[in-house]
MOPAC internal coordinates of N, CA, C and O (Angstrom, degrees):
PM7 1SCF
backbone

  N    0.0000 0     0.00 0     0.00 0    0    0    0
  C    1.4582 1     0.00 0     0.00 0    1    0    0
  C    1.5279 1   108.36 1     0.00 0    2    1    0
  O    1.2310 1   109.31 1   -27.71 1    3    2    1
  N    0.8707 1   137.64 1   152.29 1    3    2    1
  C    1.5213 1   154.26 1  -153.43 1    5    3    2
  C    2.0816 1   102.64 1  -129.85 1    6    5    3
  O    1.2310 1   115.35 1   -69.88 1    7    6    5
  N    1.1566 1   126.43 1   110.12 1    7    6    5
  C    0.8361 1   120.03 1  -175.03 1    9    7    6
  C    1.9002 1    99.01 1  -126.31 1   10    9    7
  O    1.2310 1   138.64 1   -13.54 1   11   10    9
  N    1.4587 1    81.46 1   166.46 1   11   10    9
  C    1.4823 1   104.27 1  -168.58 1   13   11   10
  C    1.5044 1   101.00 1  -105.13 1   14   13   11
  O    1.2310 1   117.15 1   -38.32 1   15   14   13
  N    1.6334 1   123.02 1   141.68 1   15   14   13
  C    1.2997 1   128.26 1  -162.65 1   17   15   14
  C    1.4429 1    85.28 1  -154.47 1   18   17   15
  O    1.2310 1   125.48 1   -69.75 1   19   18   17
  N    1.5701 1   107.07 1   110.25 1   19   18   17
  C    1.6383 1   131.61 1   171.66 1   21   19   18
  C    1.3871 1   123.04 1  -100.84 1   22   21   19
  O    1.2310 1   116.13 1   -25.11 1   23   22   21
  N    1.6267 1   124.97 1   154.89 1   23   22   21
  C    0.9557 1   109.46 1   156.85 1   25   23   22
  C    1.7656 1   134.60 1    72.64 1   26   25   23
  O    1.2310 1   130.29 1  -170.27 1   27   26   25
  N    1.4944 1    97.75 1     9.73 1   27   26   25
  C    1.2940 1   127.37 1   161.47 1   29   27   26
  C    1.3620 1   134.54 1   -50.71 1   30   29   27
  O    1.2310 1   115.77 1   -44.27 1   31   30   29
  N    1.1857 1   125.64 1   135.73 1   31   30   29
  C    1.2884 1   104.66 1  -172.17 1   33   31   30
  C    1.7854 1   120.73 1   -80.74 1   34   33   31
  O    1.2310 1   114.27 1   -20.34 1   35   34   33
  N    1.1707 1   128.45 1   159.66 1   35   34   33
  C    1.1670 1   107.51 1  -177.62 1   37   35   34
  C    1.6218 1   131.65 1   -91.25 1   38   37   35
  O    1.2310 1   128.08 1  -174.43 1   39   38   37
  N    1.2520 1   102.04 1     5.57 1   39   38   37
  C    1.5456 1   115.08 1   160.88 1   41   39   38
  C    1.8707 1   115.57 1   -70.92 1   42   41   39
  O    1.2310 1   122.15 1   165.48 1   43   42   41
  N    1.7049 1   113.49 1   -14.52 1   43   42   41
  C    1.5361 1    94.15 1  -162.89 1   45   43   42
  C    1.4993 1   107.03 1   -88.69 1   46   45   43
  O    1.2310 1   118.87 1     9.00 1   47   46   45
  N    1.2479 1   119.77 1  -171.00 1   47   46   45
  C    1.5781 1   121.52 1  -179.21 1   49   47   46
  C    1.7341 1   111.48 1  -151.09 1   50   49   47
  O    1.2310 1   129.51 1   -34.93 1   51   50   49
  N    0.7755 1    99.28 1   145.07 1   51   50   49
  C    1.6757 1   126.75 1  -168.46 1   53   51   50
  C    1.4528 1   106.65 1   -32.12 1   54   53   51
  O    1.2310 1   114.96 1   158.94 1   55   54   53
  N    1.6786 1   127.15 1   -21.06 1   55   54   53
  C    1.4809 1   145.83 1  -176.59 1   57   55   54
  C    1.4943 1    99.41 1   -75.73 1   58   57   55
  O    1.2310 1   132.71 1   121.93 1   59   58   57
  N    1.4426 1    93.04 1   -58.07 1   59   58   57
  C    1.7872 1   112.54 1  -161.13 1   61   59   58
  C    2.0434 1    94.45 1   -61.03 1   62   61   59
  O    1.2310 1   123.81 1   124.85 1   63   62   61
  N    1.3325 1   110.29 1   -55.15 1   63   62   61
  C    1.4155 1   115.74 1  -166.58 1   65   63   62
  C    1.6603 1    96.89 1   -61.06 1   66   65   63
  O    1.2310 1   118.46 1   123.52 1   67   66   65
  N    1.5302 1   120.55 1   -56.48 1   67   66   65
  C    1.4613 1    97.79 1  -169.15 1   69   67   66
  C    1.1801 1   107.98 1   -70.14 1   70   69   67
  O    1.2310 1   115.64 1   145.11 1   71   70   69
  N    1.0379 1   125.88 1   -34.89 1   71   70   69
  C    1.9954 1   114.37 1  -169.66 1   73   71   70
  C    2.3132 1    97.70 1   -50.38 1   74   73   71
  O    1.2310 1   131.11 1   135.67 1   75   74   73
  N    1.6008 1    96.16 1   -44.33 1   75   74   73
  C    1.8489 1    79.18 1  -162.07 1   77   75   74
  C    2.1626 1   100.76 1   -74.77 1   78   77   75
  O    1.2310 1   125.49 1  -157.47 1   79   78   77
  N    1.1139 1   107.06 1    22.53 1   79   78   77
  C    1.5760 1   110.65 1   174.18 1   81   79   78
  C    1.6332 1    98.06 1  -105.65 1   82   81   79
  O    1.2310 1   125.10 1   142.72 1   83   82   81
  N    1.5153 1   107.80 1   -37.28 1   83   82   81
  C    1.5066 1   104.31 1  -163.41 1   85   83   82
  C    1.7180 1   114.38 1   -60.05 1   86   85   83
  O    1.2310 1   131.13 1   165.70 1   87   86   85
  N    1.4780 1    96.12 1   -14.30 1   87   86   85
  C    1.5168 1   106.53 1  -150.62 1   89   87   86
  C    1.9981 1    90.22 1   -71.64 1   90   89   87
  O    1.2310 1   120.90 1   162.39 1   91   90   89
  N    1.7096 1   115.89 1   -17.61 1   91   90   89
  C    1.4499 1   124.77 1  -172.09 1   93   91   90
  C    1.5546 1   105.33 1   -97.84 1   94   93   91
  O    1.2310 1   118.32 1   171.87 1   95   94   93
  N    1.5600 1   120.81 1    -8.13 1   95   94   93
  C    1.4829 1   109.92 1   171.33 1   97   95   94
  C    1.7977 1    91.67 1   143.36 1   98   97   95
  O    1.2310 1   122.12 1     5.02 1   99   98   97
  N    1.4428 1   113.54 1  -174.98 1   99   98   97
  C    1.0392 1   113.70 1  -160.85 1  101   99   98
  C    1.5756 1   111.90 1   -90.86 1  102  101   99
  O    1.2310 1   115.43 1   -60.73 1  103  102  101
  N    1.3093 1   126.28 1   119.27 1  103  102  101
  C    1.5749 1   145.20 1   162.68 1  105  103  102
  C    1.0902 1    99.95 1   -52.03 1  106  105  103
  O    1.2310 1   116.17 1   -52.11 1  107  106  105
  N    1.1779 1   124.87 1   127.89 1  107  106  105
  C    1.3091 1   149.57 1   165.08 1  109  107  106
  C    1.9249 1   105.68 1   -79.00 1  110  109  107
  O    1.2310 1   126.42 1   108.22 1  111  110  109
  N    1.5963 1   105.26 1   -71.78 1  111  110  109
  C    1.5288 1   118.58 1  -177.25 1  113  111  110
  C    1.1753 1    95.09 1  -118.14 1  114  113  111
  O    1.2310 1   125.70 1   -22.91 1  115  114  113
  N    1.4342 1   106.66 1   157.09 1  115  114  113
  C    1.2947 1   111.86 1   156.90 1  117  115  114
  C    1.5977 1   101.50 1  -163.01 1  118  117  115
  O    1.2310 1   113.64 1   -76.49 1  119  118  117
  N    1.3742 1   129.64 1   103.51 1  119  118  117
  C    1.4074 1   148.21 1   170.32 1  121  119  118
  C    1.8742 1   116.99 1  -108.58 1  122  121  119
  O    1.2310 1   136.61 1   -55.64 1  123  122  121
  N    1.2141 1    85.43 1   124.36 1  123  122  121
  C    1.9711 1   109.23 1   157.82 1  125  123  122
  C    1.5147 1   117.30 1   -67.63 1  126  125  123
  O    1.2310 1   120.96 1   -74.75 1  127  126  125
  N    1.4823 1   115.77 1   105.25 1  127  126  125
  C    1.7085 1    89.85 1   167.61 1  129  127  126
  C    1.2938 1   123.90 1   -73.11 1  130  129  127
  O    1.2310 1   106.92 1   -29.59 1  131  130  129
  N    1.0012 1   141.95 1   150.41 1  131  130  129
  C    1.2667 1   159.76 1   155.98 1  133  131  130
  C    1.7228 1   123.91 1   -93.47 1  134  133  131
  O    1.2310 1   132.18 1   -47.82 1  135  134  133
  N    1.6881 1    94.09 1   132.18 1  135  134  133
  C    1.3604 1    92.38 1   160.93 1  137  135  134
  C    1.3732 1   136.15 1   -39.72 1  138  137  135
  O    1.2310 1   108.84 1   -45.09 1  139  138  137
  N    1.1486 1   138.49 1   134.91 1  139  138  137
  C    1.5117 1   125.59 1   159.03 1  141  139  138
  C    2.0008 1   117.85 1   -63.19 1  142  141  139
  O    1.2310 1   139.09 1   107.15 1  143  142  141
  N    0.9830 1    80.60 1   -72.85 1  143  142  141
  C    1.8421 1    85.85 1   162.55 1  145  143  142
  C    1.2722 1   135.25 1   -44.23 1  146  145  143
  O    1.2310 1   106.97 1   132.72 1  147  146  145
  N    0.7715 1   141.86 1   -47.28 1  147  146  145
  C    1.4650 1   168.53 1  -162.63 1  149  147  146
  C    1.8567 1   111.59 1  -103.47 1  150  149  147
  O    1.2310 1   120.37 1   105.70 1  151  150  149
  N    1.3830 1   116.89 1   -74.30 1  151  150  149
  C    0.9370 1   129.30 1  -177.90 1  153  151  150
  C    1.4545 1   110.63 1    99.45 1  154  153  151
  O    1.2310 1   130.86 1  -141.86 1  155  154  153
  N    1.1087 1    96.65 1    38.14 1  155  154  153
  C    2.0021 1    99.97 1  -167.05 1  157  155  154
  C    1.8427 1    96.80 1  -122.25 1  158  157  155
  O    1.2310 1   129.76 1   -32.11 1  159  158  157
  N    1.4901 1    98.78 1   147.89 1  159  158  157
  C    1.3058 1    90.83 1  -177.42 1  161  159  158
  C    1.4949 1   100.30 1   -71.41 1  162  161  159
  O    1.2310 1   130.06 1    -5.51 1  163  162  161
  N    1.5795 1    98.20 1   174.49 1  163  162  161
  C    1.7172 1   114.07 1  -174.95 1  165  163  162
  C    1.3495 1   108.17 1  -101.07 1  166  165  163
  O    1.2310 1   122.65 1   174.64 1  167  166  165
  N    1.2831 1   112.52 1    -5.36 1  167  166  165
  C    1.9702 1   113.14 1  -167.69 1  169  167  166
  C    1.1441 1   123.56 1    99.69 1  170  169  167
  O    1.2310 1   115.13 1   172.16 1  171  170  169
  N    1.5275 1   126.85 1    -7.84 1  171  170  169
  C    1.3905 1   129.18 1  -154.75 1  173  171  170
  C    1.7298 1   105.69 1  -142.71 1  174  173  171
  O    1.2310 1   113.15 1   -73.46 1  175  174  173
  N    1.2523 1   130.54 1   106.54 1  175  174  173
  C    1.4791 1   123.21 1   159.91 1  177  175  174
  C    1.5586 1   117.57 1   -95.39 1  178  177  175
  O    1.2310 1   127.34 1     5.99 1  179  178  177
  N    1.6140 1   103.49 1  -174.01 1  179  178  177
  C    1.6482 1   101.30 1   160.75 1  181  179  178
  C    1.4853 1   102.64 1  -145.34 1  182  181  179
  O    1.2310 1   123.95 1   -31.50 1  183  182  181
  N    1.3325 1   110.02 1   148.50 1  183  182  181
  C    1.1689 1   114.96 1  -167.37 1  185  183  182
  C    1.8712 1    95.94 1  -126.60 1  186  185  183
  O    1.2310 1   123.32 1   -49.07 1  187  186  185
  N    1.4247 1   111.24 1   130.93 1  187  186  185
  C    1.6069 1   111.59 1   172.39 1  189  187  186
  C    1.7228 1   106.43 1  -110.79 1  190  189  187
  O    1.2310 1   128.97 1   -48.35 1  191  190  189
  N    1.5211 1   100.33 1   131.65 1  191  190  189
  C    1.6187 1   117.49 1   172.60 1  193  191  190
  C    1.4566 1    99.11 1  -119.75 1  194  193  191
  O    1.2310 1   126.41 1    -9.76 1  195  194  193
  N    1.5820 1   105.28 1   170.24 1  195  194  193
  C    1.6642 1   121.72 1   150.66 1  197  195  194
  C    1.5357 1    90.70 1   -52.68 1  198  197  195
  O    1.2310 1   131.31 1   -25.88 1  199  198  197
  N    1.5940 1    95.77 1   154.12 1  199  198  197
  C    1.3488 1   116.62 1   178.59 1  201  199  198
  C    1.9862 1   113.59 1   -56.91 1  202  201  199
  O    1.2310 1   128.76 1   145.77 1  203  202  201
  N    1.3741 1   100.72 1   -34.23 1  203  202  201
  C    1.3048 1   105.71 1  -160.47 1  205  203  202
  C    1.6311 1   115.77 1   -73.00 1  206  205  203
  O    1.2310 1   138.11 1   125.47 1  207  206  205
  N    1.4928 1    82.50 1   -54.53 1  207  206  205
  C    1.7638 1    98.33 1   163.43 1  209  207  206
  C    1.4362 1   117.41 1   -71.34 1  210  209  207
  O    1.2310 1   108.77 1   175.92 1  211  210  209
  N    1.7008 1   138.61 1    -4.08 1  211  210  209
  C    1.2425 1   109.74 1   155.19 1  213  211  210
  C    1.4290 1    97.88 1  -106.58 1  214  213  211
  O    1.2310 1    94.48 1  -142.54 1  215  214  213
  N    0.8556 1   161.93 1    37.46 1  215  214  213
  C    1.6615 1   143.75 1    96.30 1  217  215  214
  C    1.2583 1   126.85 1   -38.39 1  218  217  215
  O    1.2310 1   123.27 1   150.40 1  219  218  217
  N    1.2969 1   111.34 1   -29.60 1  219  218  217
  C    1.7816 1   110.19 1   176.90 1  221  219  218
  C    2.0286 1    99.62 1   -81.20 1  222  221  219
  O    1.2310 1   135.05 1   142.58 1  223  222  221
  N    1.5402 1    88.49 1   -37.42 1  223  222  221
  C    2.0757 1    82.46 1  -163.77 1  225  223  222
  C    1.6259 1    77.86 1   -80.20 1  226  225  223
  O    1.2310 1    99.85 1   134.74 1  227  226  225
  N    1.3264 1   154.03 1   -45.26 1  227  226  225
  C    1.4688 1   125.81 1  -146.66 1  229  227  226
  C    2.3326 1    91.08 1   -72.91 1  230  229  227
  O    1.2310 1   111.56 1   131.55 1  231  230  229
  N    0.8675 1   133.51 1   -48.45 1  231  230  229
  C    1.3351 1   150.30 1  -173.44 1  233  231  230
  C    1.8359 1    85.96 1   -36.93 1  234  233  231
  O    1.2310 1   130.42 1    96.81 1  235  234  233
  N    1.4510 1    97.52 1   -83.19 1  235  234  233
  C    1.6503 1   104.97 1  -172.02 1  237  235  234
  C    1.8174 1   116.08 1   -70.70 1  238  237  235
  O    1.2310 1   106.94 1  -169.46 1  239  238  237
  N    0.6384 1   141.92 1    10.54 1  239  238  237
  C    1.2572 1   145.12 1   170.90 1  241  239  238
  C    1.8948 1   120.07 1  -116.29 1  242  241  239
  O    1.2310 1   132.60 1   137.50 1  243  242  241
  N    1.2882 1    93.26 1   -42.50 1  243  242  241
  C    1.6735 1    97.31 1   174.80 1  245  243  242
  C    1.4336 1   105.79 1   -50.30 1  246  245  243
  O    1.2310 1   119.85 1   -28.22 1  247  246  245
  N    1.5275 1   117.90 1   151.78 1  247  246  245
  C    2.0004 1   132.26 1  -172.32 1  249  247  246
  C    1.0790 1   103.04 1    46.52 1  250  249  247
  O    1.2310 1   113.83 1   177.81 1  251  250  249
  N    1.5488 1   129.28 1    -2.19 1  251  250  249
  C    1.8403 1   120.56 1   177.32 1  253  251  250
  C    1.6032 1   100.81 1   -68.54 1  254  253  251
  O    1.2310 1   133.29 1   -45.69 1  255  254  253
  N    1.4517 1    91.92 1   134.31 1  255  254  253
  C    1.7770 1   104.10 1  -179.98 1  257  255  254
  C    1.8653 1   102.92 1   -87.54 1  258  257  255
  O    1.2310 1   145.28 1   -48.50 1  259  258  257
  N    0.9565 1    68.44 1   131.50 1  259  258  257
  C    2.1827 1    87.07 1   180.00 1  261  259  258
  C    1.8051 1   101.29 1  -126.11 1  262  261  259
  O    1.2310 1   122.99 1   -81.85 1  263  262  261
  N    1.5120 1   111.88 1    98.15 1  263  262  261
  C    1.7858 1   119.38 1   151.45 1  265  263  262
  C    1.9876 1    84.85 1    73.43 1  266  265  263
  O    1.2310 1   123.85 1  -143.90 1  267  266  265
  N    1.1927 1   110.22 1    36.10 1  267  266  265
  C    1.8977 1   118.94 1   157.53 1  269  267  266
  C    1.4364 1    91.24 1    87.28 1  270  269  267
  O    1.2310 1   120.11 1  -173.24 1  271  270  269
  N    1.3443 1   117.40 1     6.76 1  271  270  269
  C    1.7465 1    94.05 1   167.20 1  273  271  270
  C    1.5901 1   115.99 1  -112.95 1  274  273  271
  O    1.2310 1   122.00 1   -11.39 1  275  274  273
  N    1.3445 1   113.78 1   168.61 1  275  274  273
  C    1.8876 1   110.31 1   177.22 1  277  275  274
  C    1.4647 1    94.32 1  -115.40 1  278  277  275
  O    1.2310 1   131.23 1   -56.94 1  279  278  277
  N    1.2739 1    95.94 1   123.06 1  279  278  277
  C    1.7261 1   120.88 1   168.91 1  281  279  278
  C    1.2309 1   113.94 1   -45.00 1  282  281  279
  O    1.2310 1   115.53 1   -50.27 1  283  282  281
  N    1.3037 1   126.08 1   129.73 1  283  282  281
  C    1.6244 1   131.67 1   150.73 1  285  283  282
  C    1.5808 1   114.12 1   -88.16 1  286  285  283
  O    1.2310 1   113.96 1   -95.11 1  287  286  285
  N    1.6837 1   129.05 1    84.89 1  287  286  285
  C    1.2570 1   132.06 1   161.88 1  289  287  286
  C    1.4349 1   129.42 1   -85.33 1  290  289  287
  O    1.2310 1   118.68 1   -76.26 1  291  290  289
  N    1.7145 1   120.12 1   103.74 1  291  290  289
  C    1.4454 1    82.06 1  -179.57 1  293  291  290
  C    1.9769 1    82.10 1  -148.52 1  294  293  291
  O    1.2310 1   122.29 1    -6.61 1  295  294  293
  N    1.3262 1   113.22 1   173.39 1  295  294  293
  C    1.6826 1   100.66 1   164.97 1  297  295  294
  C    0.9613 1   123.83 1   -63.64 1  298  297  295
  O    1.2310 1   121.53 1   -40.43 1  299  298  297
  N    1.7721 1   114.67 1   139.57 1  299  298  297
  C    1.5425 1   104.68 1  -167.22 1  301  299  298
  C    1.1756 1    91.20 1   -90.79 1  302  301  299
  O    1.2310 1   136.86 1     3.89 1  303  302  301
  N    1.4777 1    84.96 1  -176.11 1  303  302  301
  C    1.7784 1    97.85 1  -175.77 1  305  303  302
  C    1.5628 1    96.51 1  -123.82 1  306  305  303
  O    1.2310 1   130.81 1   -25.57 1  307  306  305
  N    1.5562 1    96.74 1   154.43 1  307  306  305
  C    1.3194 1   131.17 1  -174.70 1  309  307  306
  C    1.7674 1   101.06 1   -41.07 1  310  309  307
  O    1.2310 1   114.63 1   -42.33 1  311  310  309
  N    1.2783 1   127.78 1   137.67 1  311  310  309
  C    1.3741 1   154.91 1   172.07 1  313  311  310
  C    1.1834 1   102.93 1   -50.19 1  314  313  311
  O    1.2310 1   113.39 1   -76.21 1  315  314  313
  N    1.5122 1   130.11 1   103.79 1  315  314  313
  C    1.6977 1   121.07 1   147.94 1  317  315  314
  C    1.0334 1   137.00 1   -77.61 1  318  317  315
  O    1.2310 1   118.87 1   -40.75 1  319  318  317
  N    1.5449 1   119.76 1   139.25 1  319  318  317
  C    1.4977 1   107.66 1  -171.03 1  321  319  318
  C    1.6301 1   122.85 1   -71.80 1  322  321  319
  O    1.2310 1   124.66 1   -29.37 1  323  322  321
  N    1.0902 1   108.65 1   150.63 1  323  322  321
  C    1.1275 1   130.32 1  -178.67 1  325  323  322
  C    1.4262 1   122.29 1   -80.14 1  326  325  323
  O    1.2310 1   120.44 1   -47.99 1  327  326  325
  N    1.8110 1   116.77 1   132.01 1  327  326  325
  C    1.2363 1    83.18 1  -172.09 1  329  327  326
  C    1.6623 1   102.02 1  -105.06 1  330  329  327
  O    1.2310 1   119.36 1     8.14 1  331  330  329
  N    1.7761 1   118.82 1  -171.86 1  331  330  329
  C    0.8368 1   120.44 1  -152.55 1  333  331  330
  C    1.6957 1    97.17 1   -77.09 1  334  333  331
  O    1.2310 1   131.57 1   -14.43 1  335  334  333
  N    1.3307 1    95.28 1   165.57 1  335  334  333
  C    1.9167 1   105.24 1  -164.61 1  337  335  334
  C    2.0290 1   102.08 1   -98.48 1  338  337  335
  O    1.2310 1   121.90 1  -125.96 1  339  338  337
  N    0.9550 1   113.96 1    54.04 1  339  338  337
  C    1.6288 1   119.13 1   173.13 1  341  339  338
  C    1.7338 1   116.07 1    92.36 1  342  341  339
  O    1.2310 1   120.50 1   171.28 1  343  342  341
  N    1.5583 1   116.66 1    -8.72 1  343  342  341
  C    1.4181 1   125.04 1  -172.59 1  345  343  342
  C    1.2028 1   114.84 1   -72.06 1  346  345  343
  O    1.2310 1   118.51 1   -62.56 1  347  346  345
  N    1.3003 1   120.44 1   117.44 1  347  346  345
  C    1.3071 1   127.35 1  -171.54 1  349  347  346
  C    1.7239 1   113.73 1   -94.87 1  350  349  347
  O    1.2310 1   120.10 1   180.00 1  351  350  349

């Protein structure tokens, strides 16, 4: 399952986020998005588990405050397409 991880602070890093998932079973992925421009994170990763174990980490981790913020955990949802940016 592929879950959605909000609301992060922007000091953490991709080590720090999978280890507090690992503690629910084994992480498969776990990525920070990043700006393109900038190169700064955006606040938001996704992390993919077995289904079983991210039901246990989305349960215990979701509204958990991490460095004064409360987490948004929940499964993300599938990618919509995008439409095209003015190219004719």
């Amino acid at each position: 399952m592929n879950i959605y991880v909000g609301n992060l602070p922007y000091s953490l890093t991709e080590e720090k986020m999978r280890s507090m998932f690992e503690q629910y079973g084994e992480v498969i992925s776990a990525k920070l998005v990043m700006d393109r421009e900038t190169g700064r994170m955006r606040g938001f990763g996704f992390v993919e588990m077995d289904n079983t174990d991210a039901d246990a980490a989305i349960k215990a981790l979701n509204k958990m405050e991490l460095d004064g913020r409360q987490l948004k955990v929940n499964q993300a949802e599938p990618r919509k397409a995008s439409p095209s940016r003015g190219r004719w």
